[in-house]
N, C-alpha and C positions, 0 to 999 in steps of 0.2 A: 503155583504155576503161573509163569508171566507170559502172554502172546502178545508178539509181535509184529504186525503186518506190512511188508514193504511190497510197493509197487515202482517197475522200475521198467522203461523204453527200451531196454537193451539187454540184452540176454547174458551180453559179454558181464553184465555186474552181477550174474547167476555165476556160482561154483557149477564148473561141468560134474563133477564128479557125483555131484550131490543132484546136482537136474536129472542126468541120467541114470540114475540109482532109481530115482521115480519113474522115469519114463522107461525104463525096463526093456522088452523086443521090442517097440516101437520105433522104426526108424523117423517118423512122420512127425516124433516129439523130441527127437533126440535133438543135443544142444546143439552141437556141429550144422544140424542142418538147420534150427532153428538161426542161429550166427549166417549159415552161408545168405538165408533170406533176407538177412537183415545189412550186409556188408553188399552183397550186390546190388542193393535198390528193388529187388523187389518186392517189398514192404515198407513202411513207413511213409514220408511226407508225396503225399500227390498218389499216393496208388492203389486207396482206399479203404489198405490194410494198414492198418495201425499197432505196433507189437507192446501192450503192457501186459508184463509177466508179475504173478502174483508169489510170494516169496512171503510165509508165514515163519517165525522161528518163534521155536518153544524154549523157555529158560526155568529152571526152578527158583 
């Protein structure tokens, strides 16, 4: 088994389909509204929220 670990500022370089597969009823996690936080400004530079999403991929 080979692990992968990427870290990445922007949620948009997450598969939704696969973010939200994890994130399950949670709308609080969901990609959509993690995206909207991140396209509106409020998150990232100057607002003290900072977005790195962590993204592990398993390969044989």
């Amino acid at each position: 088994m080979h692990l992968t670990l990427q870290i990445t500022d922007s949620i948009t370089d997450v598969n939704s389909v696969d973010w939200d597969a994890l994130a399950g009823d949670m709308p609080l996690l969901s990609h959509a509204f993690l995206a909207a936080l991140e396209t509106s400004g409020s998150v990232g530079d100057g607002t003290g929220w900072q977005p790195n999403h962590l993204v592990l991929m398993i390969s044989s």
